[in-house]
LOKOLKE-370261 format. One record per atom (N, C-alpha, C, O): x, y, z. Coordinates in steps of 0.2 Angstrom, whole numbers. Example, Ala and Ser with C-alpha at 12.3 -4.5 7.8 and 13.67 -1.06 7.14 Angstrom:
<rs>
- east/north/up
- 66/-28/39
- 62/-22/39
- 66/-16/39
- 71/-17/42
- 64/-11/35
- 68/-5/36
- 64/0/39
- 67/6/40
</rs>
This chain:
<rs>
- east/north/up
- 147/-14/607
- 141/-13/611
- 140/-19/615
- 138/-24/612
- 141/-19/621
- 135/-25/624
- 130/-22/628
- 129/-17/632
- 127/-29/624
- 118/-31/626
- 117/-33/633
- 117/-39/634
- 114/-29/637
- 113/-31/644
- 106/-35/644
- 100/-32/643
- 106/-41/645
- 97/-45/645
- 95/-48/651
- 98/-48/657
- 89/-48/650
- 86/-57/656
- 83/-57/654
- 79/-53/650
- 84/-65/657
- 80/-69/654
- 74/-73/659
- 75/-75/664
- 65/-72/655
- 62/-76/660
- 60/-80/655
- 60/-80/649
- 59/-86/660
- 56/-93/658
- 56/-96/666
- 60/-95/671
- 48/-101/666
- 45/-102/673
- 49/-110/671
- 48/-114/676
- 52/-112/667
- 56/-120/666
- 63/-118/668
- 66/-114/664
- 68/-121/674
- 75/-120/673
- 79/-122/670
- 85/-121/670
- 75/-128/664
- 81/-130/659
- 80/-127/654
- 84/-130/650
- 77/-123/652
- 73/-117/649
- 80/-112/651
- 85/-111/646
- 80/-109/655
- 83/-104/658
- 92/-104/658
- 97/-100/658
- 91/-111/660
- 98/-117/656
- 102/-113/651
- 106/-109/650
- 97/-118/645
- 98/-117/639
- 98/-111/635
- 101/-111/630
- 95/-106/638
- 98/-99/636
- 101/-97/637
- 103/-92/634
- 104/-98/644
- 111/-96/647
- 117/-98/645
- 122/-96/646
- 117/-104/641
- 122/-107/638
- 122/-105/632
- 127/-107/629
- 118/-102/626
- 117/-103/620
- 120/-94/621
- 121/-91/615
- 120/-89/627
- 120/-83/625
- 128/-84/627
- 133/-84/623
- 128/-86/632
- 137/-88/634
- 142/-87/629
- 147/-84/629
- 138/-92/622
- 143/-93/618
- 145/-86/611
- 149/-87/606
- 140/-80/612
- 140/-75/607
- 143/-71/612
- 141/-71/618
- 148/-65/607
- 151/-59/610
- 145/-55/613
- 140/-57/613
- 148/-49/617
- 142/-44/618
- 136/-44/621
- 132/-40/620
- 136/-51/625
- 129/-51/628
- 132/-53/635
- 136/-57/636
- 128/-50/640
- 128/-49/645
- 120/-51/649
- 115/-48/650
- 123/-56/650
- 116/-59/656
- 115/-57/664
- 117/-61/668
- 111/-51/665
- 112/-49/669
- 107/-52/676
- 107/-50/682
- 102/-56/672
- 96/-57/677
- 90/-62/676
- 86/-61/671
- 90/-67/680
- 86/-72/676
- 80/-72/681
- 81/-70/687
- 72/-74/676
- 66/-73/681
- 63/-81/680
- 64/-84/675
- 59/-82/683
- 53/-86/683
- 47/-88/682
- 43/-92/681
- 46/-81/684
- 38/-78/682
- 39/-71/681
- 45/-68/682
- 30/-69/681
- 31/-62/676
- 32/-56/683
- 35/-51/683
- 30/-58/688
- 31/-54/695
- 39/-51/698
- 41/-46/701
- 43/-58/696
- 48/-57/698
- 52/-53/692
- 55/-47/693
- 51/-55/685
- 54/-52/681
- 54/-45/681
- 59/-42/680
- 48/-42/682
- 48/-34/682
- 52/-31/689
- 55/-26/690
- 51/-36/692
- 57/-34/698
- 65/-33/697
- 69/-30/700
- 66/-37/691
- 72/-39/688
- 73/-32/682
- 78/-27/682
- 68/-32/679
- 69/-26/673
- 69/-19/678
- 74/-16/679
- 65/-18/681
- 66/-12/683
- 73/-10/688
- 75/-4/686
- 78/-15/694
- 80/-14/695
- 88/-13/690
- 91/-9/690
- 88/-19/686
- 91/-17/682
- 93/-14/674
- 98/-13/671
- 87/-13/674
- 86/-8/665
- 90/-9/659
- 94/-6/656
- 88/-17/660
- 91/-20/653
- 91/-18/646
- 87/-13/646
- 94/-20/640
- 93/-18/637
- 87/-22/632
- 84/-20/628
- 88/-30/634
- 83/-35/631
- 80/-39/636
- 82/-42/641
- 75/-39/634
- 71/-46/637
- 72/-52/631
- 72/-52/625
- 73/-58/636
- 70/-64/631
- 65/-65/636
- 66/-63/642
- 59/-68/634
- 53/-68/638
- 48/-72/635
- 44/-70/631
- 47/-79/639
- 43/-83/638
- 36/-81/639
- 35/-77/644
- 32/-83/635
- 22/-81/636
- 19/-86/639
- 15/-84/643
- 21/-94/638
- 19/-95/645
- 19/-96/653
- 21/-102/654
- 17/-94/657
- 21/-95/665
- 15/-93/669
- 10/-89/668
- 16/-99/674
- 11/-98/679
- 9/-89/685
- 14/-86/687
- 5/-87/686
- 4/-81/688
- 5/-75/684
- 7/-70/687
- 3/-75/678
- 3/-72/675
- 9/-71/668
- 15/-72/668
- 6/-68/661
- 10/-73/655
- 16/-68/654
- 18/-65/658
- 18/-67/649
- 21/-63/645
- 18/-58/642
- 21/-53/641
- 13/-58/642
- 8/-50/639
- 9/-46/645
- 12/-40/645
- 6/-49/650
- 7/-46/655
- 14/-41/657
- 13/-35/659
- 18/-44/656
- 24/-41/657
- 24/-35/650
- 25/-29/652
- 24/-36/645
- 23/-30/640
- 21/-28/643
- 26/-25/647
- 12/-26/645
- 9/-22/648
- 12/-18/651
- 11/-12/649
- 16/-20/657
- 19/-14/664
- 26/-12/661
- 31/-9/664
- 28/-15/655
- 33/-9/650
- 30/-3/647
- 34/1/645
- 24/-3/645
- 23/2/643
- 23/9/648
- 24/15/646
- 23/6/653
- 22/14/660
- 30/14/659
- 31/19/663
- 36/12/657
- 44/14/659
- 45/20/652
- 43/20/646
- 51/25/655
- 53/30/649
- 55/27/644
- 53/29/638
- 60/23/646
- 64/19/639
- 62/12/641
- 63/9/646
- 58/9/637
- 58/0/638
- 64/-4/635
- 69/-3/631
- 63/-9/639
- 70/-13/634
- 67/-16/627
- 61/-15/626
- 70/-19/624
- 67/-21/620
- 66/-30/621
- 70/-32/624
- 61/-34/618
- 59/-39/617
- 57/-44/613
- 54/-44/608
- 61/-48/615
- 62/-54/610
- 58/-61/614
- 60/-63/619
- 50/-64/611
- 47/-70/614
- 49/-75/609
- 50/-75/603
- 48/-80/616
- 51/-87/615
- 43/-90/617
- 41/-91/622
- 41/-93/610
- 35/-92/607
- 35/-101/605
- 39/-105/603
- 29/-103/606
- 25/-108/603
- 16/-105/597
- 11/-108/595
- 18/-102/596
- 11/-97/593
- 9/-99/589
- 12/-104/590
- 6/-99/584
- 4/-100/579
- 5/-96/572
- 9/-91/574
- 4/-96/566
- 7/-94/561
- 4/-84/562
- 9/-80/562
- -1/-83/564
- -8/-79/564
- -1/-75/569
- 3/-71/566
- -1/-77/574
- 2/-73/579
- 9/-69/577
- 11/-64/577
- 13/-77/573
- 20/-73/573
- 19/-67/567
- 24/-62/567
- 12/-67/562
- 14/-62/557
- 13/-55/562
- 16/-50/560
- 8/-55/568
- 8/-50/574
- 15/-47/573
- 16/-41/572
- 20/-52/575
- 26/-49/581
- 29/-47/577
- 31/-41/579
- 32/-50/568
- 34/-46/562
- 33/-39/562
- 37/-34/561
- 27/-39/562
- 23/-32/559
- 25/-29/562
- 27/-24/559
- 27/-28/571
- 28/-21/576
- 36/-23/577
- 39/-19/581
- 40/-26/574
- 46/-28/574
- 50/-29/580
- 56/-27/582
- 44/-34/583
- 47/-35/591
- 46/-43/586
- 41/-45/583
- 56/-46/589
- 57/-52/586
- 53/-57/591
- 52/-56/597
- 51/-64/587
- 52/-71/590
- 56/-77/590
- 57/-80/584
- 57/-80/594
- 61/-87/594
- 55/-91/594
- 50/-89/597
- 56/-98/591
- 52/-103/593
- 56/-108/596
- 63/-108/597
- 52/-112/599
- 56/-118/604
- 54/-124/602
- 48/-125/601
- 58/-128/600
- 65/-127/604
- 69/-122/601
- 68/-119/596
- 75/-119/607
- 80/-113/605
- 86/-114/598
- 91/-116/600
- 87/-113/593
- 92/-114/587
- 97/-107/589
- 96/-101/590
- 104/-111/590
- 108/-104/592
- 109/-100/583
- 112/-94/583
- 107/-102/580
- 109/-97/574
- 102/-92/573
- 103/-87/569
- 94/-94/576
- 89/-92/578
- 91/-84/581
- 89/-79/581
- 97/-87/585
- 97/-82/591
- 100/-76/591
- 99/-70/593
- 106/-79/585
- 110/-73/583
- 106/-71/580
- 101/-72/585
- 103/-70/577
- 98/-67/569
- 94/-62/572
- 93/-57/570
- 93/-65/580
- 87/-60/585
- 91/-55/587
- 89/-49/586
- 97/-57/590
- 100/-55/594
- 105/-45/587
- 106/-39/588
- 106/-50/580
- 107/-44/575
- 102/-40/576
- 104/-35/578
- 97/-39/575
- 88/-38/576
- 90/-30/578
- 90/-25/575
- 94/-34/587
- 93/-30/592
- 97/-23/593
- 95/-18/595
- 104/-27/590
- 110/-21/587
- 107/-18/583
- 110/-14/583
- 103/-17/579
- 102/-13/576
- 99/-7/577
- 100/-1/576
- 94/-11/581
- 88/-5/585
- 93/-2/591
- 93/4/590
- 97/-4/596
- 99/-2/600
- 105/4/596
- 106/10/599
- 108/2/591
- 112/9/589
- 110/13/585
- 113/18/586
- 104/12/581
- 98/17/580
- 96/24/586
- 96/30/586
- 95/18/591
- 92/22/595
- 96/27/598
- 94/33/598
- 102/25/602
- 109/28/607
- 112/34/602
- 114/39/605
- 112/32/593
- 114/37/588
- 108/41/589
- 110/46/591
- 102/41/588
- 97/47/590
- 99/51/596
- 101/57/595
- 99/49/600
- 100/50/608
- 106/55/608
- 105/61/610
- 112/52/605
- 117/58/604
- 115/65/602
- 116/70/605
- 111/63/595
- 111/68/593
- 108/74/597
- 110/80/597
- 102/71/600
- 98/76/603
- 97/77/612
- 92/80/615
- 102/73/614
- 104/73/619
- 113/70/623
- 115/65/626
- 117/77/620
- 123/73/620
- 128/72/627
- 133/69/628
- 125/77/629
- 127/77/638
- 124/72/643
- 127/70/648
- 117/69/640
- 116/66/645
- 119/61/649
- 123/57/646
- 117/59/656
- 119/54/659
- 119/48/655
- 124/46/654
- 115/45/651
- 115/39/648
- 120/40/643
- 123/35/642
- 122/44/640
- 127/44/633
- 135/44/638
- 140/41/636
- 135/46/644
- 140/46/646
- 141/36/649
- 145/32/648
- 136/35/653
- 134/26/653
- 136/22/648
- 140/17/650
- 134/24/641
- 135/21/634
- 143/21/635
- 146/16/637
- 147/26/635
- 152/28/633
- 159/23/638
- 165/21/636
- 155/22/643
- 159/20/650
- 158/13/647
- 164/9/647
- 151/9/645
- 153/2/641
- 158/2/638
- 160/-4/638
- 161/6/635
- 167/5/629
- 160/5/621
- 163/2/617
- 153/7/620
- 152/6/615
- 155/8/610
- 158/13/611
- 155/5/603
- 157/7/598
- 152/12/595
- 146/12/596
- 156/16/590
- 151/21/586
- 145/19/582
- 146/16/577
- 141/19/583
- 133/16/580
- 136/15/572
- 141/16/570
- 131/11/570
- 130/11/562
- 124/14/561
- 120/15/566
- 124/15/553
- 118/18/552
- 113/15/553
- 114/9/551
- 106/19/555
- 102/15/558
- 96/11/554
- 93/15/549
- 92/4/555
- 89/2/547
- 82/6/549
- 79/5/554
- 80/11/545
- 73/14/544
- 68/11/549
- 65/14/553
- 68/3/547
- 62/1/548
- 63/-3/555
- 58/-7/556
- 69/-3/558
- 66/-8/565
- 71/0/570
- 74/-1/575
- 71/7/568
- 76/9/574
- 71/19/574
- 72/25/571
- 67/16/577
- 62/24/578
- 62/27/586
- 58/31/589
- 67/24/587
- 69/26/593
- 64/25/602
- 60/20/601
- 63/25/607
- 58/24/613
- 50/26/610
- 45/22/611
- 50/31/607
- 43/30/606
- 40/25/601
- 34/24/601
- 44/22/595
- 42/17/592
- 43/10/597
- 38/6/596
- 47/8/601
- 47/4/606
- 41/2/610
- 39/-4/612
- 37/9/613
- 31/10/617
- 25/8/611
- 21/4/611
- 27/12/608
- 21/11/602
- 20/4/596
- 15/3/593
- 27/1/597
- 26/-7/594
- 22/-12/598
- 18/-16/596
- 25/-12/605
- 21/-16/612
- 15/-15/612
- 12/-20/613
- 11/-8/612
- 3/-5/612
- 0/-8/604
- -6/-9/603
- 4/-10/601
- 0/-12/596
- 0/-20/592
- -3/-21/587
- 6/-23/597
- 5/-30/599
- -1/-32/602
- -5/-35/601
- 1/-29/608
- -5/-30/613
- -11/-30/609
- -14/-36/610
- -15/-27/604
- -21/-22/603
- -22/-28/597
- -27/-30/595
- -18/-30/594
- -18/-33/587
- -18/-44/590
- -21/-49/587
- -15/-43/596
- -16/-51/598
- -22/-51/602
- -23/-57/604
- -28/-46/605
- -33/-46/609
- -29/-45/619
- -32/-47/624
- -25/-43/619
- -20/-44/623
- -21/-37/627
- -20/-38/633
- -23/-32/626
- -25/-25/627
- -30/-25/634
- -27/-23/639
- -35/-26/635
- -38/-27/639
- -38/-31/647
- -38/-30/653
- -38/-38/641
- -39/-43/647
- -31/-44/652
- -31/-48/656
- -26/-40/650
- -21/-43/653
- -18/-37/656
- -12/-37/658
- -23/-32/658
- -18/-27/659
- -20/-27/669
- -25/-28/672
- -13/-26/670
- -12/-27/678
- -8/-19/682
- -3/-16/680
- -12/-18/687
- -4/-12/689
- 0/-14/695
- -2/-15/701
- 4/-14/693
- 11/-18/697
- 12/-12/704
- 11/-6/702
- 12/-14/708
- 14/-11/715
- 18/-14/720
- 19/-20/721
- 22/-9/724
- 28/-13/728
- 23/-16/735
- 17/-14/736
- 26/-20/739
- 21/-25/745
- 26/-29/748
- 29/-33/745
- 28/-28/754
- 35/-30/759
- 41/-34/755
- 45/-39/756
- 41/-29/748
- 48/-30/745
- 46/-35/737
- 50/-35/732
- 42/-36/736
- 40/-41/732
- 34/-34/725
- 33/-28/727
- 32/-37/721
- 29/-33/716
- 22/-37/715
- 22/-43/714
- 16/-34/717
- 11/-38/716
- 8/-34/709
- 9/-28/708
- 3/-38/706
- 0/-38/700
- -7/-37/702
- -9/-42/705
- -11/-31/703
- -16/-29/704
- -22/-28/698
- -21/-23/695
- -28/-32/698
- -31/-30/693
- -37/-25/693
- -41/-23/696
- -35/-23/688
- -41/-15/689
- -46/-15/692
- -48/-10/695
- -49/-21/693
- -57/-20/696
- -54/-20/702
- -58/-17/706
- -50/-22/704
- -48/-21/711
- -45/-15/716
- -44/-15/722
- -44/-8/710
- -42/-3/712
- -47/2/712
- -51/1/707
- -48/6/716
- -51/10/717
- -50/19/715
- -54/23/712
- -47/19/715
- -42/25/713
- -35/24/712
- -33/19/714
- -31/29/710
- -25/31/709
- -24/36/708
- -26/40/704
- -18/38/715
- -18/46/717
- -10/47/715
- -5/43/718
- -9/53/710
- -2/56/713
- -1/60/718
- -5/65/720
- 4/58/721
- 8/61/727
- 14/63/730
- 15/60/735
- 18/68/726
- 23/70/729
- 27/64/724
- 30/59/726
- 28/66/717
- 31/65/714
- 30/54/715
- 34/50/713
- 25/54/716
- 23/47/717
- 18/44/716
- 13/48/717
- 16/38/714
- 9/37/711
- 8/29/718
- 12/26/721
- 2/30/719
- -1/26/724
- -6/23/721
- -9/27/717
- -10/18/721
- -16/15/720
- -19/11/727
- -17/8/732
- -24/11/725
- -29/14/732
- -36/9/732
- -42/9/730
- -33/5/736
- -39/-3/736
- -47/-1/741
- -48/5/743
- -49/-6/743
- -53/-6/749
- -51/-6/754
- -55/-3/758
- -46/-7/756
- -43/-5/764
- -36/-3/763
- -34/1/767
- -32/-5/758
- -25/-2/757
- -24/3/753
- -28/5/749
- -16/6/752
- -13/8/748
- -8/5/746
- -6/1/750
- -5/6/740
- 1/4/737
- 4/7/733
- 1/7/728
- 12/9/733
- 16/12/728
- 15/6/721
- 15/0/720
- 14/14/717
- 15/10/710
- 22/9/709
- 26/14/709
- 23/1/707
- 29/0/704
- 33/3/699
- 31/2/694
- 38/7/699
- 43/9/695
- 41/14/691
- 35/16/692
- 44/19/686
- 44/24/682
- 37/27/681
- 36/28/675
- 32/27/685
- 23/27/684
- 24/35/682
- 26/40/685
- 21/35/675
- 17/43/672
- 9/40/671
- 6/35/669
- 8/47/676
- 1/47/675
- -4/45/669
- -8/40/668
- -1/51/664
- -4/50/659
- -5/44/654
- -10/43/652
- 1/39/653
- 1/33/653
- -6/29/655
- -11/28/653
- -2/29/663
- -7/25/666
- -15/26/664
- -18/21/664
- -18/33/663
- -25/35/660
- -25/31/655
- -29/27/656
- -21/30/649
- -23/27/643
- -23/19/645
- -27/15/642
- -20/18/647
- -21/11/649
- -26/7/652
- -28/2/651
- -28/12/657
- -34/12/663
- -40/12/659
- -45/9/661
- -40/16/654
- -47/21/650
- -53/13/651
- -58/12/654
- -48/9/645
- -55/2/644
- -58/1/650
- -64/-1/651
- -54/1/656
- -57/-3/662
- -61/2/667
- -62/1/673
- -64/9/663
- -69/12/667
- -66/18/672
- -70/21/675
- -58/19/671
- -55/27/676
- -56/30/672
- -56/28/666
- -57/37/676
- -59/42/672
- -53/47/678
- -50/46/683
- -52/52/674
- -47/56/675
- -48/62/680
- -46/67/677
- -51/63/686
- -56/68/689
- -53/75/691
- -56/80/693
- -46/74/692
- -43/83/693
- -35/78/691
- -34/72/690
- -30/84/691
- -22/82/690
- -20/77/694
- -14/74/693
- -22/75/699
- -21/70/703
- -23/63/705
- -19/59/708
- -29/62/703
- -34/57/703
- -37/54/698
- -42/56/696
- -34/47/696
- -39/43/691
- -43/40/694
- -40/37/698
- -48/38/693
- -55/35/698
- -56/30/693
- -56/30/687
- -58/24/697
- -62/18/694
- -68/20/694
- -70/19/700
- -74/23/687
- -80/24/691
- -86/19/693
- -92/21/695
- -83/13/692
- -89/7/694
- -88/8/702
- -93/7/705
- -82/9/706
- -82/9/712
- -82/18/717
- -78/20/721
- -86/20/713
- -91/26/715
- -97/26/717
- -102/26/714
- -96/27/724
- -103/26/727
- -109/31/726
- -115/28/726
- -108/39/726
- -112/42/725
- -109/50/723
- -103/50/723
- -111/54/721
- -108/58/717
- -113/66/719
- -119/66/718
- -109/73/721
- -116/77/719
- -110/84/718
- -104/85/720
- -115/88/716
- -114/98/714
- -109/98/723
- -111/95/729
- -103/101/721
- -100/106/725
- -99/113/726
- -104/116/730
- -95/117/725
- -93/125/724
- -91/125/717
- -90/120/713
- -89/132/716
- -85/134/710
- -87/128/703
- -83/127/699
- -93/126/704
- -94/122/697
- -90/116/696
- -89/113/691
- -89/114/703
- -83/108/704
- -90/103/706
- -96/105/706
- -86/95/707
- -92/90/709
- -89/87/714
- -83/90/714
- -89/82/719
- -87/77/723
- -89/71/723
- -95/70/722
- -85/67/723
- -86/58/722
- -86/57/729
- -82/60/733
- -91/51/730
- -88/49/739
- -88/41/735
- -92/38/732
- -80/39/735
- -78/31/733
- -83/24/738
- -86/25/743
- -83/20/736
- -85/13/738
- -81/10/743
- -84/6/746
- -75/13/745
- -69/11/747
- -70/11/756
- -73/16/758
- -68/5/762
- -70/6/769
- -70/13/772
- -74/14/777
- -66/19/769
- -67/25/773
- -71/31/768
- -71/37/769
- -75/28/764
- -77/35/760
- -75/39/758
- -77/45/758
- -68/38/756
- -64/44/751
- -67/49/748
- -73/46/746
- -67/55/746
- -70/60/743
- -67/62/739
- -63/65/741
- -67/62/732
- -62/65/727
- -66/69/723
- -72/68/721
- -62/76/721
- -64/82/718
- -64/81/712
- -60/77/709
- -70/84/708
- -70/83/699
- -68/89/698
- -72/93/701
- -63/92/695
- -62/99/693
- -66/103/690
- -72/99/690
- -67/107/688
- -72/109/684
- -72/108/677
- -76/107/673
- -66/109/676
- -63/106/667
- -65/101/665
- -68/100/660
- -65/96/671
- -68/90/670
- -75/88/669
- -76/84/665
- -80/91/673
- -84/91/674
- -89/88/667
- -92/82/668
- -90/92/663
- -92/89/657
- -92/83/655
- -97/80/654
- -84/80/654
- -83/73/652
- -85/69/658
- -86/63/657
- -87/73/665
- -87/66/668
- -96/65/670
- -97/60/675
- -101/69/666
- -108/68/668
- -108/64/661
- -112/59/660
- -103/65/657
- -103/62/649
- -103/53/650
- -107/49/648
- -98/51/655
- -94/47/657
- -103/42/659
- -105/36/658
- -105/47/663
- -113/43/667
- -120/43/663
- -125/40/664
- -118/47/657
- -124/47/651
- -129/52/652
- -135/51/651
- -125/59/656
- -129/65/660
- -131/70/654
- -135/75/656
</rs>
């Protein structure tokens, strides 16, 4: 099995020194180094690594950050931070069995991380066969040269949605859930970190998610489900208004009765966007204003 990674860290002797300390173990393949968290996700998405090493602290944005916009990907990679933290925090990272390194780097630190990883990862690929054995990824796997899984250890290999669901409760358990969450969008080639108050809506379209400022649009960066994205958005005031439409409702200008039991939103935004409440909705969203 090789482990495809990148590595961010905003220090290049940082980024140095993990490139040399992975050099010297089998199976690891470094496919991509970043320096902040903007670029990294440009890094993870294009290439859909299997690990992150990933520093927490870096200018423009930290390492939660980056969790964060893994939660919106189908399969996340998995992550290993390279941590200065306190005792408080590291018992966090155990509990959801996302490992940490402390720094300085110890290459026996690393293996240790890196055994961690094989375990989860042939957990996981053994699931995968079983209940998906034609897929393109099993044929992917097979073209690596992997070897046949071992069995998998109970408690670190539950497969993508234990992965999604360790990161959400990292976040929630280090106070990281709220104030760090950002929605990544593409911008003349480059991925900007967009903060909720500054989004006005988000619209699907055509197989694609947009978020929708005061004078602009922008594609949401990478693998975006709706659904997701509501659960993520919920603390910061969207409300979910028909199958296509999550709205921030602080930037709701006015609101009134339509047809058919439906409502209309006229947005805050330079052109007065108008978005429909379904009628399904309806309820939840006079609930939403204390109607």
């Amino acid at each position: 099995m090789v482990i495809r990674c990148i590595i961010v860290d905003d220090e290049p002797p940082a980024r140095d020194e993990w490139e040399y300390i992975l050099s010297r173990m089998e199976g690891v393949e470094v496919v991509a180094t970043a320096p902040s968290a903007s670029l990294a996700l440009e890094a993870i998405y294009r290439h859909e690594p299997d690990l992150v090493f990933l520093d927490i602290e870096m200018p423009g944005g930290n390492g939660f950050t980056v969790v964060e916009q893994l939660m919106d990907m189908e399969d996340p990679p998995l992550v290993i931070f390279a941590t200065a933290f306190d005792q408080y925090a590291i018992r966090a990272f155990e509990e959801n069995a996302i490992d940490y390194i402390l720094k300085p780097l110890e290459e026996a630190r690393v293996r240790k991380g890196l055994d961690k990883v094989r375990q989860r990862l042939s957990g996981t690929r053994k699931e995968g066969a079983r209940q998906q054995p034609d897929t393109a990824r099993q044929h992917s796997d097979a073209a690596k040269g992997d070897s046949p899984a071992s069995p998998p250890d109970p408690e670190t290999t539950e497969g993508t949605a234990s992965s999604q669901g360790s990161l959400e409760h990292l976040l929630t358990l280090m106070g990281q859930r709220a104030s760090f969450t950002r929605i990544s969008v593409e911008s003349m080639g480059r991925v900007l970190l967009l903060q909720p108050q500054d989004v006005f809506f988000c619209r699907a379209d055509d197989k694609k998610v947009w978020a929708h400022t005061r004078t602009d649009r922008f594609l949401c960066h990478g693998q975006v489900n709706m659904g997701r994205l509501e659960e993520r958005l919920e603390p910061h005031a969207f409300f979910r208004a028909n199958r296509s439409d999550l709205v921030n409702m602080e930037r709701v200008r006015e609101f009134a009765p339509w047809f058919n039991g439906k409502y209309t939103m006229i947005m805050n935004d330079a052109v007065g966007t108008e978005i429909v409440v379904s009628r399904s909705r309806v309820k939840a969203f006079k609930e939403r204003l204390g109607l």
